[in-house]
ChimeraX commands (.cxc) that place a marker at each C-alpha (Angstrom):
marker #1 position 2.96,48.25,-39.29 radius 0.5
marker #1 position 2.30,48.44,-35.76 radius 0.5
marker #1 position 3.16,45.23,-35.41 radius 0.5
marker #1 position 6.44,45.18,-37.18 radius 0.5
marker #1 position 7.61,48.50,-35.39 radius 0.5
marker #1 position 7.10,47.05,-31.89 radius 0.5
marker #1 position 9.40,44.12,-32.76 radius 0.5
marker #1 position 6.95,41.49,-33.81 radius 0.5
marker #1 position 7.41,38.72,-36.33 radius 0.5
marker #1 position 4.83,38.97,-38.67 radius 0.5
marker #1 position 3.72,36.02,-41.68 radius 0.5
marker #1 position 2.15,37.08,-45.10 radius 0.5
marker #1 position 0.85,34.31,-46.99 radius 0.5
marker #1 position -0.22,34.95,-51.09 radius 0.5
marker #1 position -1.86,32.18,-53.00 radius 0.5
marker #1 position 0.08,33.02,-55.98 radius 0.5
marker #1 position 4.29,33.18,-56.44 radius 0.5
marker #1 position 3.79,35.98,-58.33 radius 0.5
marker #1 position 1.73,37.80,-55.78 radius 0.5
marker #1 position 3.91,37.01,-52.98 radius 0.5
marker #1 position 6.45,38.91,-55.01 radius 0.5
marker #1 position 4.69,41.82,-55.33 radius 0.5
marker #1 position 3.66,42.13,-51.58 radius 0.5
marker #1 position 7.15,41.25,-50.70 radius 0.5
marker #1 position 8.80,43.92,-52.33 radius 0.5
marker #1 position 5.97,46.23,-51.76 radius 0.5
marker #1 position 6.18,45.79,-48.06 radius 0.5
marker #1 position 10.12,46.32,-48.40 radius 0.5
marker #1 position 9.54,49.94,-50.09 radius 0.5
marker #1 position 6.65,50.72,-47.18 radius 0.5
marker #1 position 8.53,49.01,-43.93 radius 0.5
marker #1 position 12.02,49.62,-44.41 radius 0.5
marker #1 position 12.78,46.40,-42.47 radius 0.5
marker #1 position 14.35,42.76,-44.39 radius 0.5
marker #1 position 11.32,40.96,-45.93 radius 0.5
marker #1 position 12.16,37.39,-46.29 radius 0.5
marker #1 position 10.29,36.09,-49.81 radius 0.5
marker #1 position 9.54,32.16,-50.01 radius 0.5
marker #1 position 7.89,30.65,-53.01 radius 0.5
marker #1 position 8.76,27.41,-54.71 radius 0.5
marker #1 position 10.16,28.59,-57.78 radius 0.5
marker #1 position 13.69,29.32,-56.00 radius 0.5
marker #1 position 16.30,26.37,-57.04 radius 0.5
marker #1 position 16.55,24.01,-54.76 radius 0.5
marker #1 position 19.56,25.35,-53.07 radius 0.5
marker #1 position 18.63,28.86,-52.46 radius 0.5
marker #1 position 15.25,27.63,-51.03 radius 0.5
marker #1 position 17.03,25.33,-48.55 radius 0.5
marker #1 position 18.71,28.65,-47.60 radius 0.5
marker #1 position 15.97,30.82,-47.09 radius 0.5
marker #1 position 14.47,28.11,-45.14 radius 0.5
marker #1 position 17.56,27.64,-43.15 radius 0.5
marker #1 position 17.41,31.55,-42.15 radius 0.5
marker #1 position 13.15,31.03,-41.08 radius 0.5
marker #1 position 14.04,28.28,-39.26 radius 0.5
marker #1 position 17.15,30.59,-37.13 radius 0.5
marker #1 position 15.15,33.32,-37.03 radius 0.5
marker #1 position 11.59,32.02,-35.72 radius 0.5
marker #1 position 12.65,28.00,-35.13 radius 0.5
marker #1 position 12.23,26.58,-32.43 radius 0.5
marker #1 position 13.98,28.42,-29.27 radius 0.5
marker #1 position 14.30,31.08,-31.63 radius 0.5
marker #1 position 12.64,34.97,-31.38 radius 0.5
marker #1 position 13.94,37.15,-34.09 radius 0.5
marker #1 position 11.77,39.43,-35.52 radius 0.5
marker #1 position 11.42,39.28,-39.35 radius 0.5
marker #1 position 8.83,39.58,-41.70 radius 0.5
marker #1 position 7.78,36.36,-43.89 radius 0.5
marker #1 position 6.05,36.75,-47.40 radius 0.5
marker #1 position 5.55,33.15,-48.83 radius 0.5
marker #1 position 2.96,30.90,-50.67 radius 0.5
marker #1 position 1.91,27.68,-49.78 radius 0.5
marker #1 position 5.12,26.23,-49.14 radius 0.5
marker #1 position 5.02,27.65,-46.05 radius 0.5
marker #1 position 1.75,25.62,-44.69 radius 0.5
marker #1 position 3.70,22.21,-44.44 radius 0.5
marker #1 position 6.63,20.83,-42.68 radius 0.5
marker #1 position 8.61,24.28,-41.05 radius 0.5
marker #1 position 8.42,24.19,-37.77 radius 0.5
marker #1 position 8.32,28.31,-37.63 radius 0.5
marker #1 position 6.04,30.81,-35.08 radius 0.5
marker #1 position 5.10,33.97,-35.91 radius 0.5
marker #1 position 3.19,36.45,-33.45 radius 0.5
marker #1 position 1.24,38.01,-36.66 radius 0.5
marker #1 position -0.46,36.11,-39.70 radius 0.5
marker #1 position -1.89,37.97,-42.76 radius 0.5
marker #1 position -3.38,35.30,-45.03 radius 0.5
marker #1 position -5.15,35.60,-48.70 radius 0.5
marker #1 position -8.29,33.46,-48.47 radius 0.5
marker #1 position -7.36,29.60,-49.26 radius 0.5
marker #1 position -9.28,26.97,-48.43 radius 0.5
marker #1 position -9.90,25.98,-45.06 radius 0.5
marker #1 position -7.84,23.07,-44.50 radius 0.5
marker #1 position -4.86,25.47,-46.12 radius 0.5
marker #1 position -5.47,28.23,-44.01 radius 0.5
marker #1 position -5.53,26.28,-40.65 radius 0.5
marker #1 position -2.17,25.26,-41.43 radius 0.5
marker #1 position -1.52,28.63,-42.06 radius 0.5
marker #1 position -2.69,29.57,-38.91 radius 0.5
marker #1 position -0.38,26.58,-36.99 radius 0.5
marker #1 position 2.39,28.96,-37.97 radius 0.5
marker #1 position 1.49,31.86,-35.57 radius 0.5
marker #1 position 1.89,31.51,-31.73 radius 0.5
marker #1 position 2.95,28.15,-32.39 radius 0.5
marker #1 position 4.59,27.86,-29.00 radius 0.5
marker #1 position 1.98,29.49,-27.38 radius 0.5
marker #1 position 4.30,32.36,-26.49 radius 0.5
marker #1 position 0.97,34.88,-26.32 radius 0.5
marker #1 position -2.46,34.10,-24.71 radius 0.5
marker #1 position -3.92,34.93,-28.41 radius 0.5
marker #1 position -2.12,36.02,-31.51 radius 0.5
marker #1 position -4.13,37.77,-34.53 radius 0.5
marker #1 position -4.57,36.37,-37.61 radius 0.5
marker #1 position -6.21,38.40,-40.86 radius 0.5
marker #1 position -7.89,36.75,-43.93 radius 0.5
marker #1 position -8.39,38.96,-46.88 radius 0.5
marker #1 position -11.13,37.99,-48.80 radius 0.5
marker #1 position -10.18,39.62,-52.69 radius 0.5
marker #1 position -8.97,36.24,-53.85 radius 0.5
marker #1 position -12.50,35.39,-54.19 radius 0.5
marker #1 position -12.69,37.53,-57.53 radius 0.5
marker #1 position -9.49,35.60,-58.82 radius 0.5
marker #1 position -9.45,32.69,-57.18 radius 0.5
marker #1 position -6.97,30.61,-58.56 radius 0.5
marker #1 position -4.97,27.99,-57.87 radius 0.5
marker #1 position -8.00,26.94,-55.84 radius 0.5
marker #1 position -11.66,26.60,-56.67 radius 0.5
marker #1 position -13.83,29.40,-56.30 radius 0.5
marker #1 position -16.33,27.36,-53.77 radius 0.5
marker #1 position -14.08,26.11,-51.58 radius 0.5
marker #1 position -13.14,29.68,-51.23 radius 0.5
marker #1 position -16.37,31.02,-50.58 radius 0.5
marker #1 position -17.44,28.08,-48.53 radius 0.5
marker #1 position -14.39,29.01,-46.29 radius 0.5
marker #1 position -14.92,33.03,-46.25 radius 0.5
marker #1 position -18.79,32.17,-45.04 radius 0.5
marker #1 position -17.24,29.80,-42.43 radius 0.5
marker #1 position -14.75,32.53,-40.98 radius 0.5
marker #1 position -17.40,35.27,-41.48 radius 0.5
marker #1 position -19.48,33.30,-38.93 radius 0.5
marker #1 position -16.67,33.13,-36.29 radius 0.5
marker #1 position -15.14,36.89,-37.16 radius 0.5
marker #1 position -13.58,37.99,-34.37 radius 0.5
marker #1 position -13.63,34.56,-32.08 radius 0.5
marker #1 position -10.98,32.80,-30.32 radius 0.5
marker #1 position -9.93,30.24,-32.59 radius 0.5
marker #1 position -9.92,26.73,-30.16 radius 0.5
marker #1 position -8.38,23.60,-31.56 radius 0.5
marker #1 position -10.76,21.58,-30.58 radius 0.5
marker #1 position -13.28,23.20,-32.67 radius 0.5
marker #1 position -11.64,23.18,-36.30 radius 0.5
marker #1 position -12.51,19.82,-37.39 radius 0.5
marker #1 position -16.38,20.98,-37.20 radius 0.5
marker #1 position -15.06,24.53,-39.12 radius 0.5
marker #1 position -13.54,21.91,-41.80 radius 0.5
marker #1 position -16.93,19.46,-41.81 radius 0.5
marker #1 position -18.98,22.69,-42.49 radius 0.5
marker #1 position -16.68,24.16,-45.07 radius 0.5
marker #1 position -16.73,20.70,-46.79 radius 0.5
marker #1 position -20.73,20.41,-46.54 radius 0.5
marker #1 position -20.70,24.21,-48.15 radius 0.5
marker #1 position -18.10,23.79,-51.17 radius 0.5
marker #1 position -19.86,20.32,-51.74 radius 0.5
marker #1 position -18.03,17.68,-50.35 radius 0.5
marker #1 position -19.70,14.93,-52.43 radius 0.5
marker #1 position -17.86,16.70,-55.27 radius 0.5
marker #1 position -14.60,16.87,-53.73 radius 0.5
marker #1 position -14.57,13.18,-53.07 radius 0.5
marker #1 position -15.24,12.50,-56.56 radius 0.5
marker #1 position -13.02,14.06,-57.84 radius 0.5
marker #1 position -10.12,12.12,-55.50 radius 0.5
marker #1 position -11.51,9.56,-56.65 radius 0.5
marker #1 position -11.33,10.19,-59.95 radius 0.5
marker #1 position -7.33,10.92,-59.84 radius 0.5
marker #1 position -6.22,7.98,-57.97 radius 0.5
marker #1 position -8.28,5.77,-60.53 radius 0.5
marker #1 position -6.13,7.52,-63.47 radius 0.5
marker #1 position -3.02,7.21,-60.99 radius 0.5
marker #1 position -3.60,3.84,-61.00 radius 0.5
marker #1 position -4.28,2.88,-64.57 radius 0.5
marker #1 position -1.93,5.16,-65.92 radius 0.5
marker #1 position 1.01,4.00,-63.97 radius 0.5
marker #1 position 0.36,1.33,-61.27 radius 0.5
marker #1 position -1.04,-1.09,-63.27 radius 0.5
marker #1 position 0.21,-0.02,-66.37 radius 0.5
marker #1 position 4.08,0.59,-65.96 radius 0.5
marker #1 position 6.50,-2.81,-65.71 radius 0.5
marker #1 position 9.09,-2.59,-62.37 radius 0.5
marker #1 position 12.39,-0.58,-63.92 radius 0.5
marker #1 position 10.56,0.06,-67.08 radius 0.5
marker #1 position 12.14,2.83,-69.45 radius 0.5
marker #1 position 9.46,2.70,-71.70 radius 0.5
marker #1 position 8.63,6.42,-72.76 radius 0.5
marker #1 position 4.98,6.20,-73.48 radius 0.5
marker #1 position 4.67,4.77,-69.99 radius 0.5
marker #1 position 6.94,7.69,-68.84 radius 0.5
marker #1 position 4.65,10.44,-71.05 radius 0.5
marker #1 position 1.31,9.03,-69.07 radius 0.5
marker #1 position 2.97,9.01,-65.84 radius 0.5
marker #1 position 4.48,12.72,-66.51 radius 0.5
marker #1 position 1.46,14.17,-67.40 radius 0.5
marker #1 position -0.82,13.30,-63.93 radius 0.5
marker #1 position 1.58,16.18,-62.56 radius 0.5
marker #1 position 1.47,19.83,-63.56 radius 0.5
marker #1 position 5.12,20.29,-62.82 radius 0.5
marker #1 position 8.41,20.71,-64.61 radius 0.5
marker #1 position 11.96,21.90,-63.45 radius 0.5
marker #1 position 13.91,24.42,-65.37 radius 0.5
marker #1 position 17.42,25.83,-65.27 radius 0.5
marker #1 position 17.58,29.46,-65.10 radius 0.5
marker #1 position 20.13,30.34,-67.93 radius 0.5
marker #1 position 22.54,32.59,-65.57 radius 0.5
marker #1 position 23.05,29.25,-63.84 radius 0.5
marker #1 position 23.73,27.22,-66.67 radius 0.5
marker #1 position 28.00,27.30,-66.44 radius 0.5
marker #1 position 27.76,26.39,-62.99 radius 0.5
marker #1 position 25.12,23.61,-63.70 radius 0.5
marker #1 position 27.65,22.19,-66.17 radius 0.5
marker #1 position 30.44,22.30,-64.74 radius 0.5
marker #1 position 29.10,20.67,-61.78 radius 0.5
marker #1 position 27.58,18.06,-63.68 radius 0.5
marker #1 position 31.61,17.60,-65.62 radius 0.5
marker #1 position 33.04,16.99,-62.14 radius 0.5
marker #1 position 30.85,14.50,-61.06 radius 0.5
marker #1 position 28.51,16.34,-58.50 radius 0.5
marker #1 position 25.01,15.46,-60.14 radius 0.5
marker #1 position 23.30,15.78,-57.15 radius 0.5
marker #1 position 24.40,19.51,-56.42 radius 0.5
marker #1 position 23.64,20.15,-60.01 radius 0.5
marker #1 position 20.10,19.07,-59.77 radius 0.5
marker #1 position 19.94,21.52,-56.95 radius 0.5
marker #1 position 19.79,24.47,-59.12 radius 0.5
marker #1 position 17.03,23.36,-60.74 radius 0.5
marker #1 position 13.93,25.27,-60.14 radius 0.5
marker #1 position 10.12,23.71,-60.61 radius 0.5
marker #1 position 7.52,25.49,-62.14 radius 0.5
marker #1 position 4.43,24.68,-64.02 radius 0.5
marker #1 position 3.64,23.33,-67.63 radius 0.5
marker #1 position 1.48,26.49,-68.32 radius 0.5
marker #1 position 4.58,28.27,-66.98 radius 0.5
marker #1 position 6.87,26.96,-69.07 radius 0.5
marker #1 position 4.87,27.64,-72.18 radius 0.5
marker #1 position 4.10,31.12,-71.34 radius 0.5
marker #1 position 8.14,31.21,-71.30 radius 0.5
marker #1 position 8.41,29.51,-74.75 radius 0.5
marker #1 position 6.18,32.02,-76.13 radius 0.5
marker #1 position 7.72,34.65,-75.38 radius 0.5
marker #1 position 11.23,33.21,-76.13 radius 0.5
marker #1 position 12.37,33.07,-72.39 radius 0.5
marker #1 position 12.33,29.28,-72.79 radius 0.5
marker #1 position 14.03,26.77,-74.71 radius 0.5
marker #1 position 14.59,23.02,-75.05 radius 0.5
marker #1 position 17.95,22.34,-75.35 radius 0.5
marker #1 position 18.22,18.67,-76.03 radius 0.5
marker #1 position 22.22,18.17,-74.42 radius 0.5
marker link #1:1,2 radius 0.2
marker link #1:2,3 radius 0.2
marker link #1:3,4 radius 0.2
marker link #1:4,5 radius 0.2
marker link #1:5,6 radius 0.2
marker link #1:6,7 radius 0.2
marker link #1:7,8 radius 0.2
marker link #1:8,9 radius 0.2
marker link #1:9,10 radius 0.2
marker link #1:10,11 radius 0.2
marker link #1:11,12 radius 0.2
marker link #1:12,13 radius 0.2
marker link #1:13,14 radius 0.2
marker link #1:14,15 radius 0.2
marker link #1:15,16 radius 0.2
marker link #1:16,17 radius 0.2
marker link #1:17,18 radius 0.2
marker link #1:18,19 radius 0.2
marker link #1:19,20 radius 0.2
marker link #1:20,21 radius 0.2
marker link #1:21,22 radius 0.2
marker link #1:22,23 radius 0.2
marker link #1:23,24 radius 0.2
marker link #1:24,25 radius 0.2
marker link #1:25,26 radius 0.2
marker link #1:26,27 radius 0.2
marker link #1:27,28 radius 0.2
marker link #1:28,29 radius 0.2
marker link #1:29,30 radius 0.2
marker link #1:30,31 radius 0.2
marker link #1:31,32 radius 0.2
marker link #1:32,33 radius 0.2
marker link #1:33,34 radius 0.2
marker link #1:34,35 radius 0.2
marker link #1:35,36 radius 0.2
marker link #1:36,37 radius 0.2
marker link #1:37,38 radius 0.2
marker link #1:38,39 radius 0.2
marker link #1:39,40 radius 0.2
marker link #1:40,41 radius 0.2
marker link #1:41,42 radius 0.2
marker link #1:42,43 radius 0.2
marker link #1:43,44 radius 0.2
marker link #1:44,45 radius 0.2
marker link #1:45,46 radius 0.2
marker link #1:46,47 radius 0.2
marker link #1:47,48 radius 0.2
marker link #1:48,49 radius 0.2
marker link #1:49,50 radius 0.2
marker link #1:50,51 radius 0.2
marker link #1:51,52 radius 0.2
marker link #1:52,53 radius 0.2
marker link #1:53,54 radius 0.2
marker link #1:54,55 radius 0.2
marker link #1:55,56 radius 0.2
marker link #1:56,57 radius 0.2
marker link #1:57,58 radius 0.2
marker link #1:58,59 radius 0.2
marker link #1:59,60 radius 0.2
marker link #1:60,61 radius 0.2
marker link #1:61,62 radius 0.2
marker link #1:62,63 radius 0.2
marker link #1:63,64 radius 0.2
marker link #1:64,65 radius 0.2
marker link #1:65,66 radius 0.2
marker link #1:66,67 radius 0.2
marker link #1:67,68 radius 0.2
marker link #1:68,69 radius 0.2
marker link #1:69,70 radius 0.2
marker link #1:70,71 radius 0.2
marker link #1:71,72 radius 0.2
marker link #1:72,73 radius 0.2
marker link #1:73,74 radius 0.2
marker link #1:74,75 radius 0.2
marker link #1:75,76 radius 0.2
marker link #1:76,77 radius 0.2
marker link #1:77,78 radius 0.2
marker link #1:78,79 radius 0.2
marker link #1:79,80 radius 0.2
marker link #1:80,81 radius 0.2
marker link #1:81,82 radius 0.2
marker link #1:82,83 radius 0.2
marker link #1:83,84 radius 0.2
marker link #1:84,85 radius 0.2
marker link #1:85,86 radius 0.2
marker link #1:86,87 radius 0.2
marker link #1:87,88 radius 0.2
marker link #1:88,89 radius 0.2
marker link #1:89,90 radius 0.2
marker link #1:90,91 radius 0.2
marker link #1:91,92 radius 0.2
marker link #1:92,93 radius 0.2
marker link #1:93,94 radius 0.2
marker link #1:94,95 radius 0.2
marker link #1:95,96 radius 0.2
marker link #1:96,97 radius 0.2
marker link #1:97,98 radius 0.2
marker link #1:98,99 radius 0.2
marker link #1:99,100 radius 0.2
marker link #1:100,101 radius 0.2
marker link #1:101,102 radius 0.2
marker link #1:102,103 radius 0.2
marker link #1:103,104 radius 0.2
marker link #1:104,105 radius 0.2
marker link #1:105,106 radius 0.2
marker link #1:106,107 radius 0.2
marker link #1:107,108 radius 0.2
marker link #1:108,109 radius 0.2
marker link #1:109,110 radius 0.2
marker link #1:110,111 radius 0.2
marker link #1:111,112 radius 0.2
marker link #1:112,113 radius 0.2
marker link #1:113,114 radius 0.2
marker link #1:114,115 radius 0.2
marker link #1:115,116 radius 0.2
marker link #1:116,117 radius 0.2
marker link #1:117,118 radius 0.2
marker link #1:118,119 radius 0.2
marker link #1:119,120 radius 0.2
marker link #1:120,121 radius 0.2
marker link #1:121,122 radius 0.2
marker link #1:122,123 radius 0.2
marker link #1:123,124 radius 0.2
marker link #1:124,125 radius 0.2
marker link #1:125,126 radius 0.2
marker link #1:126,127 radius 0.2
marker link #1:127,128 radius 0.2
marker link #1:128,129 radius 0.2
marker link #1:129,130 radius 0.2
marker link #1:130,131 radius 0.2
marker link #1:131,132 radius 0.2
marker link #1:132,133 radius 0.2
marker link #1:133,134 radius 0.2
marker link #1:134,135 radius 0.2
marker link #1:135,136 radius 0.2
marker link #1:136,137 radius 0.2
marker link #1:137,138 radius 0.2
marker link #1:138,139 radius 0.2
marker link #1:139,140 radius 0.2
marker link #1:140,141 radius 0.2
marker link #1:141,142 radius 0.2
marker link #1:142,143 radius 0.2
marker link #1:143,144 radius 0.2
marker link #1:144,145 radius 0.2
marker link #1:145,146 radius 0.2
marker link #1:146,147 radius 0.2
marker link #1:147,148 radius 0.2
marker link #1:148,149 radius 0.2
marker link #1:149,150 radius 0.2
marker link #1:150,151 radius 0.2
marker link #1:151,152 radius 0.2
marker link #1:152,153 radius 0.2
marker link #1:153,154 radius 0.2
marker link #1:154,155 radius 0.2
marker link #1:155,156 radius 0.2
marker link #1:156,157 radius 0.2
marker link #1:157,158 radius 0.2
marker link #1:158,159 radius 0.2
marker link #1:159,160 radius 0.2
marker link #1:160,161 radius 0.2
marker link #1:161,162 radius 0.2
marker link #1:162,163 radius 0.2
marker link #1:163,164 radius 0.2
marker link #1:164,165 radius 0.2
marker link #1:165,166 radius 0.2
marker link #1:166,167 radius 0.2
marker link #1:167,168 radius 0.2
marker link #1:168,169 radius 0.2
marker link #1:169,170 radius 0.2
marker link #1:170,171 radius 0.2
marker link #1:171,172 radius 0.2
marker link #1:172,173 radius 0.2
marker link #1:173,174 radius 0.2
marker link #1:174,175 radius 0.2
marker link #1:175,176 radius 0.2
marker link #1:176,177 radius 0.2
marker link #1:177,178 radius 0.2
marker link #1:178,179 radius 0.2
marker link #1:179,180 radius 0.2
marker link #1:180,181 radius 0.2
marker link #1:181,182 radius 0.2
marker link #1:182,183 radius 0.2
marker link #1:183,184 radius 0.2
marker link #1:184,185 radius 0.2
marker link #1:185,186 radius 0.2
marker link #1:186,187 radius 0.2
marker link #1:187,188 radius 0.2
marker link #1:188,189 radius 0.2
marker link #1:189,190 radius 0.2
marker link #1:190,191 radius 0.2
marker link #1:191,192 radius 0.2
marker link #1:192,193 radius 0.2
marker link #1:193,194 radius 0.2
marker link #1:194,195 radius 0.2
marker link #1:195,196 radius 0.2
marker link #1:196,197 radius 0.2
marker link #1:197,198 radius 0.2
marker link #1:198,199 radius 0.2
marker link #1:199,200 radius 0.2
marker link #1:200,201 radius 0.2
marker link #1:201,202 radius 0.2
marker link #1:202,203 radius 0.2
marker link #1:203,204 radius 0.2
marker link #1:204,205 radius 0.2
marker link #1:205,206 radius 0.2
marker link #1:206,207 radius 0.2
marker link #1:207,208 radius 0.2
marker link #1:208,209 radius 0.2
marker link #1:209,210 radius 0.2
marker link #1:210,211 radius 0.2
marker link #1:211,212 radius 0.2
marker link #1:212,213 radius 0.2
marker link #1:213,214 radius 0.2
marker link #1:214,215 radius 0.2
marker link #1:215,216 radius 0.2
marker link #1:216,217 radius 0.2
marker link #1:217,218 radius 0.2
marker link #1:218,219 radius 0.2
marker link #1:219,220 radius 0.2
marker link #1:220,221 radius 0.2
marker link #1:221,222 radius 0.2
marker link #1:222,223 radius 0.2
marker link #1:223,224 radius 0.2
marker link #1:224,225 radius 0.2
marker link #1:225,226 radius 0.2
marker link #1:226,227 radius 0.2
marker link #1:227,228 radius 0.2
marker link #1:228,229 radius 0.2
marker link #1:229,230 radius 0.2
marker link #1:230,231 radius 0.2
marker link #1:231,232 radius 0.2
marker link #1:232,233 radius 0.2
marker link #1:233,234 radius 0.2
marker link #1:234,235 radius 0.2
marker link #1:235,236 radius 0.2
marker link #1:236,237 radius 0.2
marker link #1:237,238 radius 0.2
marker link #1:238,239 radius 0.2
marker link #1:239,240 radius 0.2
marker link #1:240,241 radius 0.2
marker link #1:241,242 radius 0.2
marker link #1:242,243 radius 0.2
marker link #1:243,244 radius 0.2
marker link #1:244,245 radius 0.2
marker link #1:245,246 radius 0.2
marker link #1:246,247 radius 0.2
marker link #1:247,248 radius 0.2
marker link #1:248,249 radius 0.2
marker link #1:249,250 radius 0.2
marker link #1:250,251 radius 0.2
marker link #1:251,252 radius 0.2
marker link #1:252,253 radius 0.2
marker link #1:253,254 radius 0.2
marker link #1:254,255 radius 0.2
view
């Protein structure tokens, strides 16, 4: 609050869409300043927005104070700086890139960064011991000066806690189905839908059109623009889209 009330820009980062949500609009009610909420399940267009304002607001040569609540999608390719980062506990390798979005550009001799550790008692989407192997990492360092130069020996120890052996099988194990299941198994330009089913199912990931979207999605698709159609589109998760089903939120519609 501090923070926020002497100008600073501040990133929140939840390990869960639907969490984000909830701190986002949480921290709206308790602030009374713009949160700005980025998850992946926005359609493609409004997310290219949202990024579009980040990138204004705290790109580079920018300074505008605003408050970030995202997921992941945050860790990887914006180049944003915040002075502030609030992170749920990830694993370490996701974290550090959390923590390359604050004082980016070195605009502060040391920025703060906070790791809340109650994502340990629901861990998910990530394992629960490369979760605690990263909390007993940062609870050796609490309160140091975080140096570059020293992560890679943070990210060896996590590894050596959460089992690295185990983690390497398991890569191992999903580029050998990668590769038997489509590499070696799917002919160039093949439409073949039992090679398409096998490939389809190494990802946990579907994309959905929200039904208050559907006229314009049509009628964009009837004039030709496929491409901006596909941009409302929004990707979410087999279990998601099930859950959906269920409870009659979700159809198939075959057209």
């Amino acid at each position: 609050c501090a923070a926020v009330a002497g100008g600073r820009s501040v990133l929140v980062v939840a390990n869960t869409v639907a969490r984000a949500i909830e701190l986002g609009e949480a921290l709206r009610g308790h602030l009374g300043v713009p949160i700005e909420i980025l998850h992946g399940r926005f359609a493609a267009r409004d997310r290219v927005a949202k990024e579009r304002r980040l990138l204004e607001a705290r790109g580079p040569g920018a300074e505008e104070p605003v408050v970030c609540v995202a997921t992941q999608v945050v860790e990887v390719s914006l180049d944003v700086d915040f002075d502030h980062g609030v992170f749920e506990l990830a694993p370490l390798d996701a974290l550090i890139q959390r923590m390359g979005r604050v004082n980016r550009r070195r605009r502060h001799r040391v920025a703060d960064v906070v790791v809340f550790g109650g994502t340990r008692r629901d861990p998910a989407p990530y394992g629960p011991g490369a979760l605690e192997a990263a909390w007993a990492v940062l609870g050796d360092h609490d309160g140091d000066q975080l140096d570059e130069s020293g992560l890679q020996s943070w990210v060896d120890e996590a590894l050596d806690r959460s089992g690295g052996d185990a983690w390497t099988a398991q890569v191992r194990d999903a580029w050998v189905r990668f590769r038997t299941s489509f590499i070696e198994a799917v002919p160039v330009f093949s439409s073949d839908d039992s090679h398409s089913k096998r490939f389809e199912e190494l990802f946990d990931g579907v994309e959905v059109l929200p039904s208050c979207l559907r006229e314009e999605y049509e009628r964009l698709r009837s004039s030709g623009s496929e491409l901006a159609a596909t941009e409302l589109l929004v990707p979410v998760s087999r279990r998601r889209v099930l859950q959906l089903r269920r409870r009659g939120r979700a159809q198939w519609d075959a057209g």
